[in-house]
RODO-2510 file (C-alpha; in nm, 4 decimals, decimal comma):
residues 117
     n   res          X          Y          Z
     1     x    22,2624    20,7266   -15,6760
     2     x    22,0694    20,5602   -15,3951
     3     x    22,0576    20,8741   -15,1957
     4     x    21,8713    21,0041   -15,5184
     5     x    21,6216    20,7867   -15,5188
     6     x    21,5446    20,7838   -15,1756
     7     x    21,4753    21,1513   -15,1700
     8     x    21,2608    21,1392   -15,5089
     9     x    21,0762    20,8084   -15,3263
    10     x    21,0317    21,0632   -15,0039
    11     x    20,9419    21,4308   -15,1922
    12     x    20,7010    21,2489   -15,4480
    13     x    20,3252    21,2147   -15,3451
    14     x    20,1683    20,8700   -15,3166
    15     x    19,9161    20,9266   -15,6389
    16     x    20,2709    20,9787   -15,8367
    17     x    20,4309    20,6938   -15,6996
    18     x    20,1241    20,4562   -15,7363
    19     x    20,0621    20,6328   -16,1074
    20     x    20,4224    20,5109   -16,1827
    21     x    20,3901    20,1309   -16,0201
    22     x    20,0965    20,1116   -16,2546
    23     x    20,2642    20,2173   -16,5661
    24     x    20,5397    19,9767   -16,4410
    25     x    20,2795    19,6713   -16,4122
    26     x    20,1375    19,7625   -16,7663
    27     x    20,4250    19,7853   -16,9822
    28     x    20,5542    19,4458   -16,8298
    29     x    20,2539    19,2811   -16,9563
    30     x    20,3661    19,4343   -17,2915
    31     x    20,0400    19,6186   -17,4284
    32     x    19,9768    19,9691   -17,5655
    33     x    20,0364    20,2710   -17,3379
    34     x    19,6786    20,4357   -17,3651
    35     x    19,8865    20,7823   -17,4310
    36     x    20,0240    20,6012   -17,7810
    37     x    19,6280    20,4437   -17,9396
    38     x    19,5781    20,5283   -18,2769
    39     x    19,2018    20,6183   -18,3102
    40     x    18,9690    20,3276   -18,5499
    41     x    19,3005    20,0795   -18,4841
    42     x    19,2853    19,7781   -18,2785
    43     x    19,4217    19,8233   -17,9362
    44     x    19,5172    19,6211   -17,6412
    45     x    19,5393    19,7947   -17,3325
    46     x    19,5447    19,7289   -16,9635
    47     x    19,5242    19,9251   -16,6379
    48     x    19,3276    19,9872   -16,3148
    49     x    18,9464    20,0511   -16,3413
    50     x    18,8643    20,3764   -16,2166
    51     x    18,5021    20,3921   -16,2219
    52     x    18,2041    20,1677   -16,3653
    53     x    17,9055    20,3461   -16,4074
    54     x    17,5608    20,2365   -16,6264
    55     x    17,4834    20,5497   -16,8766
    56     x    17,1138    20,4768   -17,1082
    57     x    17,2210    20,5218   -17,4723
    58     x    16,9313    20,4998   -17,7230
    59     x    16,7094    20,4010   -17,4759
    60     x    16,9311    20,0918   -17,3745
    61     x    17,1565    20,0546   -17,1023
    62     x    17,5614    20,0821   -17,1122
    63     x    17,8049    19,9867   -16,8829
    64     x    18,0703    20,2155   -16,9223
    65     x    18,4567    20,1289   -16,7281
    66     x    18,6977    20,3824   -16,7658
    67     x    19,0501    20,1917   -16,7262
    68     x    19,3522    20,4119   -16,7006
    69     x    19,7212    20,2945   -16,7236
    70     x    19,8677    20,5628   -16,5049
    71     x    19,9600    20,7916   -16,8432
    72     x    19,5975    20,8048   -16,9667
    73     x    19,2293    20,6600   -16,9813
    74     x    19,0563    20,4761   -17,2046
    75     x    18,6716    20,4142   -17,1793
    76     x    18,5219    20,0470   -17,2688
    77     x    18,1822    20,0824   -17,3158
    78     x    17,9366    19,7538   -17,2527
    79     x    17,6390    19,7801   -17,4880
    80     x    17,3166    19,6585   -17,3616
    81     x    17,4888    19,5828   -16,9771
    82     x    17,4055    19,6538   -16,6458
    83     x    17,6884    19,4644   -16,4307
    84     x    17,9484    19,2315   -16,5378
    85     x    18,1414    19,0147   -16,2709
    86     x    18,4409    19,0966   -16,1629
    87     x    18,3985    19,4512   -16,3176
    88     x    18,4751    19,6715   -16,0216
    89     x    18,7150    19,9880   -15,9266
    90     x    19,0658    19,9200   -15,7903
    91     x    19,0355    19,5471   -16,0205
    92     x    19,3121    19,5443   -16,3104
    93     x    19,1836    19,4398   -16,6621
    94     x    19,3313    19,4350   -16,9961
    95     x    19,0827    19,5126   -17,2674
    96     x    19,1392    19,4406   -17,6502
    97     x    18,9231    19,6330   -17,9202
    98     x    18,8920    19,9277   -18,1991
    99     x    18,9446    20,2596   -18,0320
   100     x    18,7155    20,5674   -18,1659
   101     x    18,7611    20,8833   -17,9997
   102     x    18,4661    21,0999   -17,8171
   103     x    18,5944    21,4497   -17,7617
   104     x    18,8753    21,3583   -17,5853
   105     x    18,8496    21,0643   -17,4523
   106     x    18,8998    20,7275   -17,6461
   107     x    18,5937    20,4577   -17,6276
   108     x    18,6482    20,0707   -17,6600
   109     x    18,3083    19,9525   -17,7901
   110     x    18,2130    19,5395   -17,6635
   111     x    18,5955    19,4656   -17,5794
   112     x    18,7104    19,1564   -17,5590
   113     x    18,8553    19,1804   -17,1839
   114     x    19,0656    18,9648   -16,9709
   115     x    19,0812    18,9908   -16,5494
   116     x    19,4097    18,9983   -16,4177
   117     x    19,5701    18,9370   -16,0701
***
């Protein structure tokens, strides 16, 4: 059994490894896998923030963080922001909020959002 995992631990690449530690981390903290939200339910999900960029919408700026869990993404859009502190790739955030879907990617409108470690 040991041997096992010590040859899954050596063949696997580090993004699948990583992508499994994360998925580890979030279900711990005992929110919604991003794979499972229901779309115009609340949700509270957490993960690593993958990018932050500012997108104009109606002539206003957005600040849109897309936060992924290791099994999927989930976008939390910032109406009416340019930078929030602490908001930055590689930091882990949980994020609570209705989800609406885009396509297919699911949006988080002005979440509520907590930092973590």
């Amino acid at each position: 059994m040991a041997l096992k995992k010590m040859v899954e631990r050596l063949t696997k690449t580090t993004e699948e490894l990583d992508r499994e530690a994360l998925a580890a981390y979030c279900d711990r903290l005992g929110v919604t896998p991003i794979s499972q939200i229901v779309p115009r339910t609340p949700a509270r999900v957490a993960g690593e923030i993958r990018t932050v960029r500012i997108v104009p919408r109606a002539g206003a700026p957005a600040l849109e963080v897309t936060v992924s869990d290791g099994r999927g993404s989930v976008v939390a859009v910032f109406l009416g922001r340019r930078k929030i502190a602490g908001i930055s790739p590689g930091r882990r955030v949980e994020v609570h909020g209705v989800a609406g879907r885009d396509g297919s990617r699911y949006l988080i409108y002005n979440p509520e959002y907590r930092l973590l470690g």
